[in-house]
C-alpha positions as CSV (number, residue, x, y, z in Angstrom):
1,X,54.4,62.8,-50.6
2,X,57.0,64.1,-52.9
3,X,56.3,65.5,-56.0
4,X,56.4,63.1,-59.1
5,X,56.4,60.3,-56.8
6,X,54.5,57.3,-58.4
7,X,54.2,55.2,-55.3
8,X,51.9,54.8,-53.6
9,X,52.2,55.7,-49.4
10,X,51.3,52.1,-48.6
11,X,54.4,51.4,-50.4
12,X,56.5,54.2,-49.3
13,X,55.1,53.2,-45.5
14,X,56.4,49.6,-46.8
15,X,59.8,50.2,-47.6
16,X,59.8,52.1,-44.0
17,X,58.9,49.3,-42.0
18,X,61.6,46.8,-43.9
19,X,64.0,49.4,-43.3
20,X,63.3,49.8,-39.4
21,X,63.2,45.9,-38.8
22,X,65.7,44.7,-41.1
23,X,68.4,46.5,-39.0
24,X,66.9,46.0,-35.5
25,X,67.3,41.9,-36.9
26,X,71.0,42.6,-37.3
27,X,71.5,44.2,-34.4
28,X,69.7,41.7,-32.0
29,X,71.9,39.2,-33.7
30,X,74.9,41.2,-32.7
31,X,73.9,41.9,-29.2
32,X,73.0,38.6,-28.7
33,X,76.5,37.3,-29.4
34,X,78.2,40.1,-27.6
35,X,76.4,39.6,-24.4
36,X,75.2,36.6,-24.3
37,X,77.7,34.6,-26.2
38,X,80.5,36.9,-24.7
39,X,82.1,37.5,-28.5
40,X,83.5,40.5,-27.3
41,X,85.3,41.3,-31.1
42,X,82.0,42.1,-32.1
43,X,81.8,45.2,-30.3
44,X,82.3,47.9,-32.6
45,X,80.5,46.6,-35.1
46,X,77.0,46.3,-32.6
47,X,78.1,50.1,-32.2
48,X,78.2,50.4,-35.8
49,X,74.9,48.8,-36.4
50,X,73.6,50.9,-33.2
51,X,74.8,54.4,-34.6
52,X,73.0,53.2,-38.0
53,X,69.7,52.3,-36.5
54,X,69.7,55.8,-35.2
55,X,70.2,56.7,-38.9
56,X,67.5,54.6,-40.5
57,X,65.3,56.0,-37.4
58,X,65.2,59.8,-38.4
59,X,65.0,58.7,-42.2
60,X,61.8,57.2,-41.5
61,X,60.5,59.9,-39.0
62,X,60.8,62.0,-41.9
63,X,58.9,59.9,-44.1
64,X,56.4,59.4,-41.6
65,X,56.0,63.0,-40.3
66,X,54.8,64.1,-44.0
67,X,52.5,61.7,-44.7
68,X,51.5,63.5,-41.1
69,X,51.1,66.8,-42.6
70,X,47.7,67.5,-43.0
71,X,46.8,64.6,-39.5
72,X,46.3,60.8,-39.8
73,X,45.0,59.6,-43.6
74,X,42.4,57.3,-43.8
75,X,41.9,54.7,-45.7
76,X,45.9,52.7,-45.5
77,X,46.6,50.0,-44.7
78,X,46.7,47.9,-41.6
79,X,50.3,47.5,-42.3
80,X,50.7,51.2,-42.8
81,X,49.2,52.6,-40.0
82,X,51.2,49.8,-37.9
83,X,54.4,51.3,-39.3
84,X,53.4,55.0,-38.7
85,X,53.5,53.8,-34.9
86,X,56.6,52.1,-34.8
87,X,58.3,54.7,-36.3
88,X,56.9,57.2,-33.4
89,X,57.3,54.6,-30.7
90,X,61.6,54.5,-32.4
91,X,61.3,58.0,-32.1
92,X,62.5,61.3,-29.9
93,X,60.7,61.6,-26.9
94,X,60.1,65.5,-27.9
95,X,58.4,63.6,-31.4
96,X,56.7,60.5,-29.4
97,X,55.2,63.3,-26.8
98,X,53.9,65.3,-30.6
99,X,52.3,62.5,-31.9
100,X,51.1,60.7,-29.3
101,X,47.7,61.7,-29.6
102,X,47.5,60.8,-33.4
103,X,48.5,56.9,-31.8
104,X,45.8,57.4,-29.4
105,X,43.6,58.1,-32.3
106,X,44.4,55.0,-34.5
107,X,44.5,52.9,-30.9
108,X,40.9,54.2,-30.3
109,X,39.7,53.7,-34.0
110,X,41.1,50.1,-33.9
111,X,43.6,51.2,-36.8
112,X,46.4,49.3,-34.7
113,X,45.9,47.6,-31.2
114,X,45.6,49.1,-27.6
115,X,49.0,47.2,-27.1
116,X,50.6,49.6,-29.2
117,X,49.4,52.7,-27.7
118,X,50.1,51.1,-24.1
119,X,53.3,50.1,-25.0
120,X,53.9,53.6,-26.4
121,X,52.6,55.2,-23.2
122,X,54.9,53.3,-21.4
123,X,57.9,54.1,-23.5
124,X,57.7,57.6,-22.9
125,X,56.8,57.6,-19.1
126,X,60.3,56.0,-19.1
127,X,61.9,58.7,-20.9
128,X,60.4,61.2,-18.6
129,X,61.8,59.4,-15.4
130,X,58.3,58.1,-14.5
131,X,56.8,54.7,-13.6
132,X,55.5,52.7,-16.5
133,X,51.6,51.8,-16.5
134,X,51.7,48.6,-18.4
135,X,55.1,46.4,-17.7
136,X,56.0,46.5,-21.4
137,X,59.3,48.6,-20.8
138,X,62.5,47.0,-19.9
139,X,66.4,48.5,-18.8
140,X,69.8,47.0,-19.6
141,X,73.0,48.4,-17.6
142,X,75.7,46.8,-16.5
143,X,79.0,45.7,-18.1
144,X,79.2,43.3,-21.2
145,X,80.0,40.3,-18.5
146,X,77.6,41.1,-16.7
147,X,74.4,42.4,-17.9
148,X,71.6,43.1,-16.3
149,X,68.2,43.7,-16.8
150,X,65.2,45.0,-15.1
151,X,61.3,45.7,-15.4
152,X,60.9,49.7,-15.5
153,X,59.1,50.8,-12.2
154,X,55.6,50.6,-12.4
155,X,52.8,52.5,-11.0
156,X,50.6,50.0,-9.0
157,X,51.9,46.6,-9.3
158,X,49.1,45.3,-7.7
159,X,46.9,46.3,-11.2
160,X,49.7,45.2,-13.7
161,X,49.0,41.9,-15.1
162,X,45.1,43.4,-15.0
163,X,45.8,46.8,-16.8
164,X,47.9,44.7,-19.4
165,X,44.9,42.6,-20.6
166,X,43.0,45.4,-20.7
167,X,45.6,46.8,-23.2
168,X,45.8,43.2,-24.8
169,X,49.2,42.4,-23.5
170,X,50.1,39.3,-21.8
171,X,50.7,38.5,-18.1
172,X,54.0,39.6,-16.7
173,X,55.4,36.6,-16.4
174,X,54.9,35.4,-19.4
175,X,56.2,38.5,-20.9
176,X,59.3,38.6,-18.8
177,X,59.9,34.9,-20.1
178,X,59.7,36.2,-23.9
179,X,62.2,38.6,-22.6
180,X,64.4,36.1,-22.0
181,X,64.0,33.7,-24.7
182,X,64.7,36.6,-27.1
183,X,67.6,37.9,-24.6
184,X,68.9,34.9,-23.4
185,X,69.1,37.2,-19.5
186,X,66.7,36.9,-17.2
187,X,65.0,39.8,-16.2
188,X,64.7,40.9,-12.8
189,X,60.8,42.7,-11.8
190,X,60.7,43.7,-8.2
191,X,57.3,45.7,-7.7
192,X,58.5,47.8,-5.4
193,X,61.4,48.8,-6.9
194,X,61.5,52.8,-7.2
195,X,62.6,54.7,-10.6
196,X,65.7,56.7,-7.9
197,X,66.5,52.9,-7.1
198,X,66.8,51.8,-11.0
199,X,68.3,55.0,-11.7
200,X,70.9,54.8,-8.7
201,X,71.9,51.3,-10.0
202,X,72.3,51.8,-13.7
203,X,75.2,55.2,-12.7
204,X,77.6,52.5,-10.5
């Protein structure tokens, strides 16, 4: 870490991980009452809070990426080595495609759970335009009236709710109820929807 720092990088790795959530709080709260509560005069300030969680996101990649330097340190925290994946899994998809194998590593050593890496995996076959593996990535389009949201593609949707207890993630119904709870819209899964069929919706 930097010189003539005196904390330690569980507590560096700390401050990281209220940094990343604290904001992502707010801006749930804000997107919640834009969309779902239709306060439209919130607006600019969820794009406010959006354009700031990008902020707050390379801050922390930063952090994160030199306590990186020489690979993955041993002997942190649970905590720690949980935020060193969400920060990735917030990240680039140039960075998440880096460092991917350094979450595989902490996955495989049970440093954090195979849900993380999954989800991860996931995350980035999105990015790239491909199905998702696990179910754990969802897409929002539509106007502010009407929102919409839908399960990422998948790859074999005849696997899905057995390759996500395999990664420790719940059933897909269950987790598309959370969804909603948290979202207050339902989410739409069709398992043979294609990725050119998702994509052609969100550009109307």
């Amino acid at each position: 870490m930097a010189c003539g720092s005196t904390k330690s990088t569980d507590e560096i790795l700390a401050e990281v991980w209220e940094k990343d959530q604290a904001i992502r709080v707010q801006m749930q709260k804000l997107n919640t009452a834009v969309i779902v509560e239709g306060r439209t005069e919130l607006i600019d300030s969820l794009v406010s809070v959006s354009e700031e969680v990008e902020r707050i996101d390379d801050e922390n990649l930063v952090i994160v990426e030199d306590v990186l330097q020489q690979g993955l340190p041993a002997g942190l925290s649970a905590d720690s080595y949980n935020t060193i994946w969400i920060v990735i899994d917030h990240a680039s998809l140039e960075k998440q495609e880096q460092y991917l194998p350094i979450v595989e590593q902490m996955s495989r050593d049970g440093l954090i759970g195979k849900d993380e890496y999954a989800i991860l995996c996931d995350r980035i076959a999105m990015k790239q335009n491909r199905p998702q593996r696990y179910g754990s990535q969802v897409v929002q389009f539509g106007s502010i009236d009407a929102m919409k949201l839908y399960l990422w593609p998948v790859e074999t949707p005849a696997e899905l709710d057995s390759l996500r207890a395999s990664a420790g993630l719940s059933p897909i119904a269950e987790y598309l109820n959370q969804v909603y709870k948290e979202s207050g819209i339902e989410v739409k899964y069709e398992p043979t929807i294609t990725v050119e069929a998702i994509n052609s919706m969100r550009n109307k």
